[in-house]
Structures are given as C-alpha cells and as structure tokens.
C-alpha positions in Angstrom: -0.7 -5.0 31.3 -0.6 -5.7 27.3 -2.5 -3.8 24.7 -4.4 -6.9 24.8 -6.0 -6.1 28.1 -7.5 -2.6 27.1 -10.8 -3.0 27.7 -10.9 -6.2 29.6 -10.2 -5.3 33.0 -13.2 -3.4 34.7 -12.6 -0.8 36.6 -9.0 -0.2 35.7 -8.0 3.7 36.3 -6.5 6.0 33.9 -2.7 5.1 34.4 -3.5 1.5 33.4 -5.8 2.2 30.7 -2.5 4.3 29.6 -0.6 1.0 29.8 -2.3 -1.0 28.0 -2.5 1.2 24.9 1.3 0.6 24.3 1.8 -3.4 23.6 5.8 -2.4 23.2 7.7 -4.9 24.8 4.7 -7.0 26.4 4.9 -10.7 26.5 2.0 -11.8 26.8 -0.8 -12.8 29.0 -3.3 -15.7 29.4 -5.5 -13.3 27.4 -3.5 -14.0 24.1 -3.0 -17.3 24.4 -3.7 -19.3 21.2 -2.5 -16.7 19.0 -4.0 -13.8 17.1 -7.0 -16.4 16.5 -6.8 -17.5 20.3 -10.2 -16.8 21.7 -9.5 -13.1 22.8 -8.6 -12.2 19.4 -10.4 -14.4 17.2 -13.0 -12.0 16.1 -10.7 -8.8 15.7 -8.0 -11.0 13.7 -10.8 -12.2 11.4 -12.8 -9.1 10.7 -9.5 -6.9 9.5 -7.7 -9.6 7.4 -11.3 -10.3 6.1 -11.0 -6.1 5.6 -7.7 -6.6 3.9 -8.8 -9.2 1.8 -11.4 -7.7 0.3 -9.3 -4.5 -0.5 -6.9 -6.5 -2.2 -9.7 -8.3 -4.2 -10.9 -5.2 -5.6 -7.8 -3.7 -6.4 -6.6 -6.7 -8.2 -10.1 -7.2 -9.8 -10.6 -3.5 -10.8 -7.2 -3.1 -13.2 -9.7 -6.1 -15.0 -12.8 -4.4 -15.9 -11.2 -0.8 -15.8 -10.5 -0.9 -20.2 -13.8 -2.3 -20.4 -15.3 0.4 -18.6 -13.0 3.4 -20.1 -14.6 1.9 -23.4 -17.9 2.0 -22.6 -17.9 5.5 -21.1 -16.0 7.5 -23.8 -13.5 8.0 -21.5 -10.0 6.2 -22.7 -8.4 9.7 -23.2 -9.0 10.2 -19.4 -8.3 6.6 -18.0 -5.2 7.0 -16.4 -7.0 10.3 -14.4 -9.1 7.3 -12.4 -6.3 5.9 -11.3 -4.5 8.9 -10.2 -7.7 10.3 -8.8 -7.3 7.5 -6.3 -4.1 7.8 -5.2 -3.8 11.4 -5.0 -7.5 11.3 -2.7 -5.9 8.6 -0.6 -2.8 10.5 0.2 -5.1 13.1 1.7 -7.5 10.4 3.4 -3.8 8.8 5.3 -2.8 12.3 7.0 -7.0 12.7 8.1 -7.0 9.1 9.2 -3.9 9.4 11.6 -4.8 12.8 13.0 -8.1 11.3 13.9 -7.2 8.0 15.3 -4.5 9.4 17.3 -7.3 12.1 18.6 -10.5 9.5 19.0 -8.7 5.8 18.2 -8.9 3.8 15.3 -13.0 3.1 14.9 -14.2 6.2 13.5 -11.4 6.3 10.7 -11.9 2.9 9.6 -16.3 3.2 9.9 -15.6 6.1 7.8 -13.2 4.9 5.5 -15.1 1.8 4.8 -18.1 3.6 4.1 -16.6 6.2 1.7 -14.7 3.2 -0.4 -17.7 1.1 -0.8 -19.8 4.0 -1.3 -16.6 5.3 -4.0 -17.4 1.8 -5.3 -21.3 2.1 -6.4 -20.6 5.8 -7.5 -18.0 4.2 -10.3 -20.0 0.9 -10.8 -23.3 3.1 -11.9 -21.5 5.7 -13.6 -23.2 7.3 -17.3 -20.1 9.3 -17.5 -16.2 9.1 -17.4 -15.9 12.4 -15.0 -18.6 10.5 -12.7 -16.4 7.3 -12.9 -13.1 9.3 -11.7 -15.2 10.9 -8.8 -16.2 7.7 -7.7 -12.8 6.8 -7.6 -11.6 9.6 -5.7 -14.4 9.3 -3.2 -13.1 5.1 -2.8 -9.3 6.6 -3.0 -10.4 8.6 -0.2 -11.8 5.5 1.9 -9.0 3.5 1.5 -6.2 5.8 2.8 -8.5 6.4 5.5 -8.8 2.2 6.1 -5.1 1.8 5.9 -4.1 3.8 8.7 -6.8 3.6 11.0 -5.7 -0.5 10.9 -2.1 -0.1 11.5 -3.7 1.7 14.5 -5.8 -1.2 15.6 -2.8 -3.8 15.1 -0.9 -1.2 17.7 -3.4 -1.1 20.5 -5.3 -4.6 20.7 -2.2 -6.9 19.7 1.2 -7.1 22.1 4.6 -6.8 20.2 5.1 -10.6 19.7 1.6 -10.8 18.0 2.1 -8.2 15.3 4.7 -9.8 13.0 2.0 -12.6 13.0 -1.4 -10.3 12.1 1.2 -8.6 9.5 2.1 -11.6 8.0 -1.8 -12.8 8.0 -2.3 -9.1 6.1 0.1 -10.1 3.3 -1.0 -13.7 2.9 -4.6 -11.6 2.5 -3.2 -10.8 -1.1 -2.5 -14.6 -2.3 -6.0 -15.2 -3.2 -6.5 -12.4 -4.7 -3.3 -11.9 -6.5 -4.6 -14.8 -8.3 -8.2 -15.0 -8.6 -9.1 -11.7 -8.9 -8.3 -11.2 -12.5 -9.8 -14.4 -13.7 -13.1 -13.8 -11.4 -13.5 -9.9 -12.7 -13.0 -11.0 -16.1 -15.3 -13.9 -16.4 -17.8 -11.1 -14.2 -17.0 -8.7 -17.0 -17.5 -10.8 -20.0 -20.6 -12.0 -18.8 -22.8 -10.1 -16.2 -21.4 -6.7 -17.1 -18.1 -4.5 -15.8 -20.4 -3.0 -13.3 -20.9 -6.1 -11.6 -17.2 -5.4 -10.6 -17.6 -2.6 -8.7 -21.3 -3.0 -7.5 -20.7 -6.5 -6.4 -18.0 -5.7 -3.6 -19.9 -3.4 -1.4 -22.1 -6.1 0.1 -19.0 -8.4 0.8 -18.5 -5.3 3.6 -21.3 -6.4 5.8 -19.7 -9.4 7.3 -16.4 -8.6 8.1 -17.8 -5.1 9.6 -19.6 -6.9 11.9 -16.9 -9.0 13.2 -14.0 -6.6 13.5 -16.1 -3.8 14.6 -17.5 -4.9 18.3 -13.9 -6.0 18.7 -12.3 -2.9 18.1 -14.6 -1.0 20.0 -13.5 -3.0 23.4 -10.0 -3.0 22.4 -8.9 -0.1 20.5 -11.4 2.6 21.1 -11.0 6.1 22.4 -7.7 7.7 23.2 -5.1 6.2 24.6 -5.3 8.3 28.1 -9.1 9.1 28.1 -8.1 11.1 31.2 -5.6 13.2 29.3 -7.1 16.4 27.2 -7.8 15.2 23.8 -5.0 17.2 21.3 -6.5 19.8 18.7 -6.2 18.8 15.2 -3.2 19.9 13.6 -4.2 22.0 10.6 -1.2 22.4 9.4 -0.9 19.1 8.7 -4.4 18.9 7.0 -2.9 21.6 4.4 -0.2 19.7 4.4 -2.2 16.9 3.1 -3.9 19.0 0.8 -1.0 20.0 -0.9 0.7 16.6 -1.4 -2.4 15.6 -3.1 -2.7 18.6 -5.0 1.3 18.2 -6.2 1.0 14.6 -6.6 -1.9 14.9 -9.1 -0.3 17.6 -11.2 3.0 15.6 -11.4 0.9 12.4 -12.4 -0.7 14.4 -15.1 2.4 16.3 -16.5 4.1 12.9 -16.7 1.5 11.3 -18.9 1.4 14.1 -21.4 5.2 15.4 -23.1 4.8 18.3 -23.9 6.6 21.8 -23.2 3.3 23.5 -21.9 3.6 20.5 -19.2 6.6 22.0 -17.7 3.7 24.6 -16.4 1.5 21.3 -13.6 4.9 19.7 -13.4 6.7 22.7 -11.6 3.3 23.9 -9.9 3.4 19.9 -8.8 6.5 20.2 -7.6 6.2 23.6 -5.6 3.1 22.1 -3.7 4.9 18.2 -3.0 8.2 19.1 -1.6 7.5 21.3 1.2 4.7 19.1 1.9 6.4 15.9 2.0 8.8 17.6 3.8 6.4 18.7 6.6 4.5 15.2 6.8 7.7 13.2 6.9 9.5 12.3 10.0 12.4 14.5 9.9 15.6 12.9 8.9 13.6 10.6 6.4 15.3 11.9 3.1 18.7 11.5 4.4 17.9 8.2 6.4 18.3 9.6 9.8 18.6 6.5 12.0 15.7 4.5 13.1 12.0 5.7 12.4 13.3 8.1 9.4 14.9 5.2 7.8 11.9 2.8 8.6 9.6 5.0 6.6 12.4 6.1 3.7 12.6 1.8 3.1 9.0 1.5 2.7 8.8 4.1 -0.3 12.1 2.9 -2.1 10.9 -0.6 -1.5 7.5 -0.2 -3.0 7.9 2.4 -5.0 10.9 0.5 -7.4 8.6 -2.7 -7.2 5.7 -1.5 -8.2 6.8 1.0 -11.3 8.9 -2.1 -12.4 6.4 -4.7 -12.0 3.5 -2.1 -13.8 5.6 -2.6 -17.1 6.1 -6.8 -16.9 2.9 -7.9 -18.8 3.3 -5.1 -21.5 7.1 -6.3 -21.7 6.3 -10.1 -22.2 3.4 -9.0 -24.5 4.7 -6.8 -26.5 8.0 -8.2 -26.9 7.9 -11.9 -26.6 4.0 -12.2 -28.2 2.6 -13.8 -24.8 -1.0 -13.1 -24.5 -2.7 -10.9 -21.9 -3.7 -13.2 -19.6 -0.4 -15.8 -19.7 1.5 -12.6 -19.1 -0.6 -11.5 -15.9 -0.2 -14.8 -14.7 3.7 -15.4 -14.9 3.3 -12.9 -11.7 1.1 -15.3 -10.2 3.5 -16.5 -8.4 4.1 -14.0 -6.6 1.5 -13.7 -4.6 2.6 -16.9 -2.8 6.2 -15.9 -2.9 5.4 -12.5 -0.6 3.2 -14.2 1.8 6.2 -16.8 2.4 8.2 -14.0 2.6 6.0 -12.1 5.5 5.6 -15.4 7.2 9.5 -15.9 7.6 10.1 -12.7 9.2 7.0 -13.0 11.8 9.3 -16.1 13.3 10.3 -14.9 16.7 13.2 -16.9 16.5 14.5 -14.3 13.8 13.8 -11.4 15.7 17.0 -10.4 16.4 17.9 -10.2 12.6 15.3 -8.2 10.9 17.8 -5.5 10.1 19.6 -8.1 7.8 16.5 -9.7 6.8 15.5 -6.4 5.2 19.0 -6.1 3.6 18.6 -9.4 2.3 15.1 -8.7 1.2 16.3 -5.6 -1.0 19.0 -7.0 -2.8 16.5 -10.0 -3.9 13.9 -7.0 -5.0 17.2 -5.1 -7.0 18.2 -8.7 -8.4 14.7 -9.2 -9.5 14.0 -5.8 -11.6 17.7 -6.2 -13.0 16.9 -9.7 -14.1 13.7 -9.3 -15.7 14.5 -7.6 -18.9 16.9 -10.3 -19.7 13.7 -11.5 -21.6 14.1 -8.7 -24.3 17.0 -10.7 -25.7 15.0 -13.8 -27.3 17.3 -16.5 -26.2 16.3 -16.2 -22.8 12.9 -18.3 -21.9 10.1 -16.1 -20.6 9.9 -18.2 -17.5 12.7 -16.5 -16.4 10.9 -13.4 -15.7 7.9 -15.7 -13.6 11.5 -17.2 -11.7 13.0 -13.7 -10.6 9.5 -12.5 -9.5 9.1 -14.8 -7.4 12.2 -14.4 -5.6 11.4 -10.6 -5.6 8.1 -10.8 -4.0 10.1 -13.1 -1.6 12.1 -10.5 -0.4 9.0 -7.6 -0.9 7.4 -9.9 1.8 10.5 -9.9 4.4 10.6 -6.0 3.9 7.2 -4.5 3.9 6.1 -6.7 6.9 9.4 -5.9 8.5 8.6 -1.9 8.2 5.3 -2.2 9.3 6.2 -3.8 13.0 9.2 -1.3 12.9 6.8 1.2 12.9 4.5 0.2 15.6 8.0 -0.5 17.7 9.5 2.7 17.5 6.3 4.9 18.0 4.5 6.2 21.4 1.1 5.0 21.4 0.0 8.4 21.0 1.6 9.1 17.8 0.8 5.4 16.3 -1.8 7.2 13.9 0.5 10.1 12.4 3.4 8.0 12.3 1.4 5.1 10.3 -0.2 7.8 8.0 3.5 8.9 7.3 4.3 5.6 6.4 1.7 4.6 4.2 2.7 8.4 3.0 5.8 7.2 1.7 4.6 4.3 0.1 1.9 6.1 -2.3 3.8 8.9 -3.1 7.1 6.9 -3.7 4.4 5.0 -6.3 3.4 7.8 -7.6 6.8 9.5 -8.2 8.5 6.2 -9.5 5.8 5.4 -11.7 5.8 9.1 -13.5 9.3 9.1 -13.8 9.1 5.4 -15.4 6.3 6.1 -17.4 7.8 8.9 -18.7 11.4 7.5 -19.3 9.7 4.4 -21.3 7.5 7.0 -23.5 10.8 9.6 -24.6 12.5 6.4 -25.8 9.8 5.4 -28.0 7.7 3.2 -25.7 3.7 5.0 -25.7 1.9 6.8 -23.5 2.3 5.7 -20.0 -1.3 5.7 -17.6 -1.8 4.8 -14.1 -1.4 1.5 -11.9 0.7 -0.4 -14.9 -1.9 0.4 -17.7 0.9 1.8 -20.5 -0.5 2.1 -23.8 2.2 1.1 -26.6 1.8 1.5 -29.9 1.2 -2.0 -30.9 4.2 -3.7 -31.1 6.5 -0.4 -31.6 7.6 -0.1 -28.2 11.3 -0.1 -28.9 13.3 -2.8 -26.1 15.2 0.0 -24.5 12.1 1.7 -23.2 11.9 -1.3 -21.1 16.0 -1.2 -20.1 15.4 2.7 -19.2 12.1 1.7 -16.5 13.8 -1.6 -14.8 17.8 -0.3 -14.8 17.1 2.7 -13.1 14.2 1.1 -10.3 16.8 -2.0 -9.7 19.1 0.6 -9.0 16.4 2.7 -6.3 15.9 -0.5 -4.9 20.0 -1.4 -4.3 19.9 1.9 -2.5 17.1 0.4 -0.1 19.7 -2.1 0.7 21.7 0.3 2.2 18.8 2.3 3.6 17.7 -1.2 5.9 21.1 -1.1 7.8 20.3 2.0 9.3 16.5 0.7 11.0 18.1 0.7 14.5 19.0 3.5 16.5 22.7 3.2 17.2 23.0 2.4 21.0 24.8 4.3 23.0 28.3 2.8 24.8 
C-alpha cells in the first residue's frame, strides 16, 4: 500500500494505516495514475503549489514596496531589523512545525502557519509605526517556517517516491512567475494604490487555495502516522533549542550590520546561543558531512546559503558600478527564474534517478562558476549581459540541487521523523542565509562598500562602493559553494560489501 492510499481504503487496520504513511519505495497504484494532477491528486497538487506560489509572490513583491514603506514610517534606520525579524521568527516556527506534524500530521502546522503569515501580513500592511511593521513581520516570519515544513510533510505522506521529484519540481517552477512579475506588479501597486496594498492585498489570495489543498490533506495526510501507536511528548529541548537559534541568529544579524567594537558584545552572546543550538537541532554528523542524511542537509545550507548572499549584492553591483538602473538590473536575474525551474524539472526525470548524486555535483560546480563569473563585470570591458548569462546557468544548477535535497530528505527519513527531519533541513537553509549574508555584508562594508541590511538591501554610499567590496562577497561564497561540490558526493550511504 502507497502513501497514496492513506485514507482511501475503509476499514484498513492500524498496521496498514502504518504502511501507507511511508511512500518509500512504492510504485504506484491505479490510485496515482495520471500523475500528481491524476484525479486522486488533483486537488492536493493544486492547493500547495497554489500555497507555494503565493509565498513566492509575496516574498518577491515585498523587497518592492519595503523602501517605500521604511520611508513612510520613519523607520530606514531599522529596515534591515524587518527582515531579520522574519528569518530569525521562522527558524523558531521550522523546529515547532516539525515537532507538531510529526506528533498530529501536517494540517494543523500548515492551518496555523497560514493563518499567522497572512495575519503577519495585515499587521505590516496597516502599520502607523516602524516597531509595529517589524512585529508584523515576525508574526508572518513565524507562519512561514511553520508552512514550510508542515508541506514537506504533506509531499511525504500523500505522494509515493516516484511522485515527489515531480510535486518538487512543480514547487520550484511556483517561483517563475513570480521571480518575474512580482516586482513589476508590487511596484506599479506601490506607485499607484499605495505600499499597503502590497501586504493587505495577499491575504485574500489565501482563500482559494486553502480550500482546495485542505480537504485533501485531511484524507491523506492527517493524524499520526500509527494512530494506534502512543502519540510522542513534545520534545522541549528542542523548543529551547529553537529559541536559542533564533535568539543567536538575530544578535549575529544585528552585530553584523553595525562595526563597531561594542558589537563584539550581541555578536559573541549570538554566537554562545547559535552553536550549541545548531548543534542540537542538526542531524549529527551534519558539520563534518557524515554520510547520507547529514550530508543531505549540510548541501542545502552551502547551496543556498552562497547563492543567496551572492545574488543579494548583483543589482547593487551592476548599479553602482556599471550605471544600470534599478529595475534593468533586477531584471538581468530574470532569467533565472526559468533557468531553476528547468533545472528542477531535469532531475524529477526518473530516467536520471540513478544519478542524482552527480547531478548535484554538477549542479554546484555551475552555482561556484556562476558567483566566480559574475564580478567579471567590475572590469568595464566585459558586457553586463554576462552577469544575466552566468545566472542563468547558476539557477540551472540551484534547480538540480535544491529539488534533489528535498526528495533526499523524504528518502532517507522514517515516516515518523518526516517533520523534524524537514524542519532541520529548512534549518540549514535559513540559518546558512543568515550566516553567509552577515559575513558578506560585513566583508563588503570593512572594504569600503556601506552598510549592509537584510535580504540583499545593502545601502552604498552612492557610487563609493569601492570594486573590491564586491571581489570580497562573490570570491569567498564561489568558494562555499565549490565545497558543496564535494559535500553532494557523500548523499549516499556507502553500501556495505
């Protein structure tokens, strides 16, 4: 019996029930057939990606109207504390999400989580104050680790092994759009109706994919795996945990952005609260790349970690130092968008199962050749378009990876430990953000390049910023990401003779 079967065959006892929460190794049955949009799965598969779409749309629409709103608030002194406020709220709301979906199943996570972010949305969107604006993003930071989690937990139970490449690759081609419209549609809101429109606007869009993905997930992925089996205490330990990786990340995030020598204080209080919590809410192994699972979750945070804190400093770089404006530089990563979802549809190719350890390999070494290639454009014979060129073939190989981790994941957990070993995933991935932007942000301001702020937002001194700000960001992240070429050839557990 398939995950796909949970909750479509009456009367099946507890054993069964067991069964058909683990999809590992399932082929398929007549009730999958067609696809994840055969008729058995049409309604599930739309509601989520229609969940991931509109997550991506705000967090590609929101970087938009954010200036505009910082402006209008008094609040450009504290702008880059609304976008740490998210991520340090949503490292907290990953570890709650996978104790509880691992304890109840996925449903009450994800309600939750898309309550709190559109709720996180209308608190920031109706703000009269900058603090208000930042709790609002915490409280939509929050809802969006728990939403993360809870549907790697949903892909787990209610699609069989074969499927999940697919609904994967369906999550990154969720970003296309997006990628590309949600700039140009948050600025033309912003310009004319108002930046409030931005964040007020998205909550509504909630209503119709909750009530498609909902009713699904209730017949297919709801409840514990055994419902017969005694339903496991929460772990506080890990909750602290949590707590304290939030905690640390926050005060590193904050010491980063401001150079002083009284910043040594949050920095090494950051520190003292991150380490031992990463290391508790890590699989073990992780930051030596034990074989298998370890290694799965280390890729994800040196792949999107060195992506992300290179790309954050692209548009600045081609505006600052080639004279491109705003928006031509935002959309020379355009491309991208497209570029990624090829990239996750190549690996969900059954054909290529059998070689996803080298197409992660191959994916790294185009994400290194990327960040190494694109400040080439600081010397001024090379053409800008050089920089749209690389990042496509980067996001090309961002698509084969992160896809690739994500069904690693599902393959190598128990059912029962689908939730905590997804929030340690998506674990990795913030925090390696968060790290690797700090560090890049504060490499580019000691060599004369600003003040760095959160999710790309650096603010250089005009012009000033001096070229080899730019070499000290991309160099070192082209080199983090060379080293996740080496982590992807240890993803398998090395069989025994």
């Amino acid at each position: 019996m398939t995950a796909l079967e949970q909750g479509d065959a009456a009367g099946t006892d507890g054993a069964a029930l067991k069964e058909a929460g683990d999809g590992r190794g399932g082929t398929g049955t007549a009730t999958d057939a067609g696809g994840v949009l055969g008729r058995s799965l049409r309604a599930l598969s739309v509601g989520i990606v229609s969940v991931v779409l509109l997550i991506a749309f705000e967090a590609t629409a929101v970087g938009t109207a954010m200036p505009v709103a910082a402006r209008e608030l008094d609040g450009v002194p504290l702008y880059a504390f609304a976008f740490s406020a998210y991520f340090t709220t949503s490292l907290f709301g990953m570890v709650l999400s996978g104790q509880w979906a691992d304890r109840r199943g996925p449903l009450g996570p994800l309600t939750a989580g898309i309550t709190a972010f559109a709720l996180g949305l209308l608190l920031s969107g109706t703000a009269a104050t900058m603090w208000y604006f930042i709790a609002g993003r915490a409280v939509q930071g929050l809802g969006g680790g728990l939403v993360i989690v809870a549907l790697y937990v949903v892909v787990g139970r209610a699609y069989p092994e074969h499927l999940r490449p697919t609904i994967m690759a369906a999550f990154a081609a969720s970003w296309v759009i997006p990628s590309v419209v949600g700039p140009l549609a948050a600025g033309t809101v912003t310009e004319h109706l108002g930046w409030r429109w931005v964040f007020v606007g998205i909550p509504a869009l909630v209503v119709v994919p909750l009530a498609l993905a909902l009713p699904a997930i209730r017949r297919r992925a709801s409840g514990p795996v055994d419902p017969e089996a005694p339903v496991p205490a929460l772990d506080r330990r890990r909750i602290r945990l949590a707590f304290g990786i939030s905690l640390g990340a926050g005060a590193l995030q904050y010491a980063a952005q401001d150079l002083r020598w009284f910043s040594l204080a949050p920095a090494a209080a950051g520190a003292a609260l991150l380490v031992p919590a990463a290391l508790g809410l890590l699989p073990r192994g992780t930051f030596r790349s034990a074989r298998g699972l370890p290694s799965v979750v280390l890729l994800r945070g040196v792949a999107a970690g060195s992506f992300i804190a290179a790309e954050s400093f692209v548009p600045l770089m081609l505006v600052t130092q080639r004279g491109l404006s705003p928006t031509l530089a935002g959309l020379s990563l355009a491309v991208g968008g497209a570029t990624w979802a090829l990239g996750s549809f190549v690996q969900s190719r059954p054909r290529l199962e059998p070689y996803r350890e080298r197409l992660t390999v191959t994916g790294m070494v185009l994400v290194a050749a990327a960040i190494a290639t694109a400040p080439s454009v600081l010397v001024p014979s090379v053409p800008v378009w050089v920089v749209g060129v690389a990042w496509g073939w980067g996001c090309f190989g961002m698509g084969l990876v992160i896809s690739s981790t994500s069904v690693l994941l599902l393959k190598l957990s128990p059912p029962a430990e689908a939730g905590t070993n997804s929030a340690a995933l998506q674990i990795s991935d913030g925090l390696s953000n968060v790290l690797l932007l700090a560090a890049g942000g504060a490499a580019f301001a000691a060599l004369g390049g600003g003040a760095a702020g959160g999710h790309g937002v650096v603010a250089a001194a005009g012009n000033a910023a001096h070229p080899a700000a730019f070499a000290a960001v991309f160099l070192p992240m082209a080199a983090v990401a060379l080293l996740g070429a080496w982590v992807a050839t240890r993803l398998h557990e090395r069989r025994a003779d």
